[in-house]
C-alpha positions, 0 to 999 in steps of 0.5 A: 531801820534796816541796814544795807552796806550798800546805802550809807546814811548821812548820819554815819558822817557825824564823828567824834574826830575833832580834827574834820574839816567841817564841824556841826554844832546845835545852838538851841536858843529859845527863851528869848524869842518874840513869839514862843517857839521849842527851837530848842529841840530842833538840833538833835530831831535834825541828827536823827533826820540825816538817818533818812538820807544817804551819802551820795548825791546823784545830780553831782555825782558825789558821795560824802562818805570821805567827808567826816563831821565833828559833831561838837554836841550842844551848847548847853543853855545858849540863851541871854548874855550867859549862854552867848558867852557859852557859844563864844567859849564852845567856839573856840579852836573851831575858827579853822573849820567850816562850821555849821550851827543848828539852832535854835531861833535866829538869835543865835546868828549874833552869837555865832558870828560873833564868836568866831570873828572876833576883831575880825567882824569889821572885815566880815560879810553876812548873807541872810535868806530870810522873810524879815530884816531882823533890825528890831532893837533888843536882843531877840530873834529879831534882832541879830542883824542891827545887833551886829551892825551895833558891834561893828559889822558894815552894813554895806556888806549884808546881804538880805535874800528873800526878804518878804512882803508884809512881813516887815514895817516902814520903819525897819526898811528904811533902817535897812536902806540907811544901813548900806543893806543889800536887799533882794527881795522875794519877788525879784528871785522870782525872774533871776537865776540862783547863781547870779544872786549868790554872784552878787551876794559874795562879791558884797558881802566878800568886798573886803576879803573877810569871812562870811557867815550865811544865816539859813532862817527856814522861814525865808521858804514856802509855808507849806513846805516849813510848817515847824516855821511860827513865821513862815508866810505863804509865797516864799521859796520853794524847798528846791530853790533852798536846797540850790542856794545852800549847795551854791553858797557852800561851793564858795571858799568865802563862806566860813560858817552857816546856821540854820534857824528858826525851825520848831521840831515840835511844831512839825508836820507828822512828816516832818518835812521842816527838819528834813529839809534841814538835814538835807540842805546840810547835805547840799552844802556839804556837797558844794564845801566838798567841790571846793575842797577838790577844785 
């Protein structure tokens, strides 16, 4: 690619400088997924999709290039009992930051948020976007929600967003309505605002002053816009509407740390719109967590 001074790329936001405020670590987790995914792949194709986007934001007036990113790298081999215990130890001394995981499928939110709440996670909040409950029992990518229900995290305080038709059973609504869980469902975004969801979500889910994890699972969008989502359903939220909540949830000193799951880069369109869109929601909210830091 050429370079222009003149235009920036979000790329060059990506240090080494672990004292940043914000810090971006890939969580490649994949061999423990229900249906065979290379989610593995999807941290470093989402870095070099950031080469595409410049530092300013236009509809906000902002520009990132004073918001410097640690970039953590990788964990190495994240999967099963060993490798969670592998994110714990990376995540250490990170607990200050606001921390952005890239998966890896979404067996990683357990792991992630875990990792950094420690005794803290009976105070937490968990707001998911995504098409299913993920309250199956196991430890699987459809699991990390009733995982953390197990260790400790109230159910009156998760906040499921875009939950989808007949992409769950009985079973697992039910067990979400005896959990406390807060479920909005796809069609009720449908004639509600985003602020006024997100409104809702963070006075739940921040109920009891604690921090709040936000788990991005791609395929709580539109098949046609996530084809890299195995799961993805045609009738989800638009690429818009992603990239509004994700400015939205970052604005909000409540939300401590996010992850984006459950995008296969190999499984990509030649685009490469799945990643893309990744990389640029990660702008969105680096440009909610910058009004933040200068309200």
């Amino acid at each position: 690619m050429n370079t222009d001074p003149n235009w920036p790329r979000a790329s060059e936001l990506l240090t080494g400088n672990p004292n940043s405020e914000v810090t971006l670590i890939g969580i490649g987790a994949h061999q423990t997924s229900i249906s065979p995914t290379r989610a593995d792949t999807t941290p470093p194709a989402v870095r070099e999709a950031l080469l595409r986007f410049s530092t300013y934001c236009a509809s906000h007036d902002q520009d990132l290039r004073e918001l410097n990113i640690f970039d953590a790298g990788n964990v190495k081999s994240p999967d099963h009992a060993a490798g969670e215990q592998r994110v714990h130890e990376q995540l250490q001394g990170l607990k200050d930051k606001f921390l952005i995981a890239i998966g890896g499928d979404n067996s990683i939110t357990y792991s992630v948020a875990t990792g950094l709440w420690g005794s803290q996670i009976r105070n937490a909040g968990l707001i998911t976007f995504d098409a299913h409950h993920d309250l199956r029992d196991g430890e699987t990518n459809g699991s990390p929600v009733q995982r953390l229900v197990n260790a400790g995290l109230c159910g009156t305080r998760i906040v499921q967003i875009g939950i989808a038709d007949f992409s769950n059973s009985p079973q697992y609504a039910q067990r979400a309505k005896e959990h406390g869980i807060t479920v909005i469902p796809r069609s009720e975004l449908r004639n509600r605002s985003s602020e006024s969801v997100i409104a809702q979500a963070l006075e739940i889910a921040g109920s009891a002053d604690g921090p709040i994890h936000v788990d991005f699972d791609l395929d709580v969008c539109d098949r046609s816009v996530v084809p890299g989502c195995p799961a993805a359903a045609p009738g989800g939220i638009s690429a818009d509407e992603f990239r509004d909540f994700a400015y939205l949830l970052g604005k909000s000193p409540q939300v401590t740390s996010v992850d984006f799951t459950e995008v296969d880069a190999e499984a990509d369109s030649v685009d490469g719109r799945t990643v893309r869109l990744v990389a640029v929601a990660i702008l969105e909210l680096l440009c909610g967590f910058q009004s933040r830091e200068s309200s």
